[in-house]
C-alpha positions in Angstrom: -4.2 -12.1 -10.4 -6.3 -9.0 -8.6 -6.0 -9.4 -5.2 -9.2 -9.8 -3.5 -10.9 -6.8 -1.3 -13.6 -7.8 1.2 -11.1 -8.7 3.9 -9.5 -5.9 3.6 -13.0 -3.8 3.4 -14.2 -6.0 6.4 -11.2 -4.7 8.6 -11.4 -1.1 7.4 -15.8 -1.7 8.5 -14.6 -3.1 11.9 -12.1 -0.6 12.8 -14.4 2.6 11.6 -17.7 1.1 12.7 -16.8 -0.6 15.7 -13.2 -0.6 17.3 -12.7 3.1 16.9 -16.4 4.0 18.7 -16.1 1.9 20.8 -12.8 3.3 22.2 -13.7 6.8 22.0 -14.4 8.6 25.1 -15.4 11.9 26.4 -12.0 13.4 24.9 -12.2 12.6 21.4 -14.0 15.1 19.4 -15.8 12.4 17.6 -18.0 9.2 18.4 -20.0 7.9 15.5 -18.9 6.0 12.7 -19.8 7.8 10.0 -17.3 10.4 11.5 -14.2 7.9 11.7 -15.0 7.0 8.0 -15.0 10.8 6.8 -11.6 11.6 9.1 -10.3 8.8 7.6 -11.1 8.5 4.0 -10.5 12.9 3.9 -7.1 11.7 4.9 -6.6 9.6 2.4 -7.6 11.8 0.0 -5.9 14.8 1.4 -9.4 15.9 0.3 -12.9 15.7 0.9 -13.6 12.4 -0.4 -16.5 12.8 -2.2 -14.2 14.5 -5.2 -12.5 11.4 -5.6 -14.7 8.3 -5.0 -17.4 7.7 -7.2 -19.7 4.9 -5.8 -21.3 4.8 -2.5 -21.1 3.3 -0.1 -17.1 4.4 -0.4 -15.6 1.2 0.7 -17.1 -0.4 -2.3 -15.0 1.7 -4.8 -11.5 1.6 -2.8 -8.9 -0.5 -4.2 -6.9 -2.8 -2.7 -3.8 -0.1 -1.6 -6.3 2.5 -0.5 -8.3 0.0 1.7 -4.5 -0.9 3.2 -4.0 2.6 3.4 -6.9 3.6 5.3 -6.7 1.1 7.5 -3.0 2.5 8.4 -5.1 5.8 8.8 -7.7 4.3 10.9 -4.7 2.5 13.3 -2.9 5.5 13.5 -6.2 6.7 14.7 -6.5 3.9 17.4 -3.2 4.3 18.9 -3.3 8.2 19.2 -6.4 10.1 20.3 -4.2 13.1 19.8 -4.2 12.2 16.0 -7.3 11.7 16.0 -7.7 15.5 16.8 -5.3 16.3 14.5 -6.8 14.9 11.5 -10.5 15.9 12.3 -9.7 19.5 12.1 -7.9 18.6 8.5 -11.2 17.1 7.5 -13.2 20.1 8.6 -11.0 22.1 7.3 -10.9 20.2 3.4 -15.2 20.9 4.3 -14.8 24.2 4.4 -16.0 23.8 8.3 -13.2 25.4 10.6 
C-alpha cells in the first residue's frame, strides 16, 4: 500500500512557509518562503529543481522519500543558520547566480 503524502507535504508547507520565516532574522541571507522552498528543493536535487520536477506547485509531485528528505533539508536548515548560508550560495550557484 502507497503511503499517503499530505502529512508529510503539510510539514514540508509549515516548516518552508512558516517555521523557517518566522525564525529568520537580520542574519540570514533569506526571509521569504518561496526562498526556503528553492534552497531546499535545489538541495535535494543537487540541482535547480525545475529540471527535475515536473508539476507545480512542487510539493504536489514529490514522493513520499523526497518530501522526508526535504523536510531533513529544511530541519537541518532550522537548527543551523550557518547552513542555511551554506546551502543558499549552492542554490545560487546551480542558478547560475554567484
Amino acid at each position: 500500500m502507497l503511503e499517503d503524502p499530505g502529512p508529510l507535504r503539510e510539514q514540508y508547507r509549515e516548516l518552508t512557509a512558516e517555521t523557517l520565516p518566522a525564525e529568520a532574522d537580520e542574519t540570514w541571507p533569506v526571509t521569504e518562503d518561496h526562498c526556503f522552498q528553492r534552497i531546499v528543493l535545489d538541495t535535494l536535487f543537487g540541482d535547480e529543481w525545475y529540471d527535475h520536477v515536473a508539476g507545480r506547485p512542487a510539493v504536489e509531485s514529490l514522493t513520499a522519500d523526497q518530501l522526508r528528505e526535504a523536510i531533513e533539508i529544511a530541519e537541518s536548515m532550522r537548527d543551523s543558520p550557518e547552513r542555511v548560508v551554506k546551502l543558499n550560495r549552492a542554490s545560487l550557484r546551480y542558478r547560475g547566480k554567484l
